[in-house]
N, C-alpha and C positions, 0 to 999 in steps of 0.2 A: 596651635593646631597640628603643627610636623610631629610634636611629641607626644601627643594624641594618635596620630596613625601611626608612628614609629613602634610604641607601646600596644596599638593592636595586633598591628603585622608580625610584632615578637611573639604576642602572645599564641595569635594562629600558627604560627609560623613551628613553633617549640613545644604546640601540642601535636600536630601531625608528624611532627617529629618524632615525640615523645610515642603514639600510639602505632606509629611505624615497627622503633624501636624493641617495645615491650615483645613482638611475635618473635622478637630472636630465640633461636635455641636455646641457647646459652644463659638469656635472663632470668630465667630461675637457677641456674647452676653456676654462677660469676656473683661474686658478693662486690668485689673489688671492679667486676665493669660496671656492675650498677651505680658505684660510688662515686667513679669518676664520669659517668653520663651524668648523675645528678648535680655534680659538682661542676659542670660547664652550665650547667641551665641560669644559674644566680651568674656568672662568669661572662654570659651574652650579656643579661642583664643589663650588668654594671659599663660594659662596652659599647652598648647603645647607650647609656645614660650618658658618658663621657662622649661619644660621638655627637651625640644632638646638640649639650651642653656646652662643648670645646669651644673656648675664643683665643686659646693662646696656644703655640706653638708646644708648649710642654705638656698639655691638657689632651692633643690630638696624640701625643708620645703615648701619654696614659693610655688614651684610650685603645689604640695600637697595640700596647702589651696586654692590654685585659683580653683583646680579640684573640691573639695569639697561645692567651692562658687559655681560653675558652675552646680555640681547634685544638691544643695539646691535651686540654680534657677530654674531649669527645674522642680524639684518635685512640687516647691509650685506654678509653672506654670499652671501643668499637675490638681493638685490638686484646684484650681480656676474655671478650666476648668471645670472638671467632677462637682464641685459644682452647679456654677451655669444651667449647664444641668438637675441637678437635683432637683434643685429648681423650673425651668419654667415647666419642668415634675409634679410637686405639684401640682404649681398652676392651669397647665391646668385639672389634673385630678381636683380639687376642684371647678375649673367651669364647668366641664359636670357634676359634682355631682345633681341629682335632689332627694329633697327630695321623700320619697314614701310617707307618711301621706298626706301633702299638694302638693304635684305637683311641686313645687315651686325651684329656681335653686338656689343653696346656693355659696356663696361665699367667 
C-alpha cells in the first residue's frame, strides 16, 4: 500500500512539476535543460523505488546517490534554463542598442 501512494504522490507530484516547468522562457530555447529536467524525472523514479524498497544499509546508500543524481539533474536543468534566457536577454538588448554619436545600431 506505501508503494502504491509513494508511486502516486511521484506521479502528481513530477507532473505539476513538469507543467510548472514547461512555461520556462527558456524551454523552447535549451535543448540541453530540457535534457537534463527529463533525465531527473526516471532518476526520482528509481530513488523512490530504492527508498520504499531499501532493507540494507547499502540499498538506503543507493538510494541516497540516485536522489542526489536526480537534484544534480534538475539544478543543472533549471541552471541551462535560466542561462540561456539570459543570454537571448543580451543579445536582444545589444541589438536595440543604437549608438548616440552615429545613429547607427550596433551589434
Amino acid at each position: 500500500m506505501s508503494s502504491t501512494l509513494v508511486a502516486v504522490l511521484l506521479v502528481l507530484g513530477l507532473s505539476a512539476s513538469h507543467w510548472r516547468i514547461r512555461r520556462h522562457a527558456g524551454w523552447t530555447a535549451s535543448a540541453r535543460g530540457r535534457f537534463l529536467v527529463f533525465l531527473g524525472y526516471p532518476a526520482v523514479a528509481v530513488a523512490a523505488y530504492w527508498l520504499c524498497a531499501a532493507s540494507t544499509s547499502w540499498e538506503w546508500a543507493l538510494a541516497g546517490g540516485w536522489a542526489l543524481a536526480s537534484a544534480a539533474s534538475f539544478v543543472a536543468g533549471f541552471d541551462a534554463l535560466r542561462r540561456v534566457t539570459a543570454q537571448h536577454a543580451a543579445r536582444a538588448v545589444a541589438m536595440e542598442t543604437i549608438e548616440p554619436a552615429t545613429g547607427a545600431i550596433s551589434f
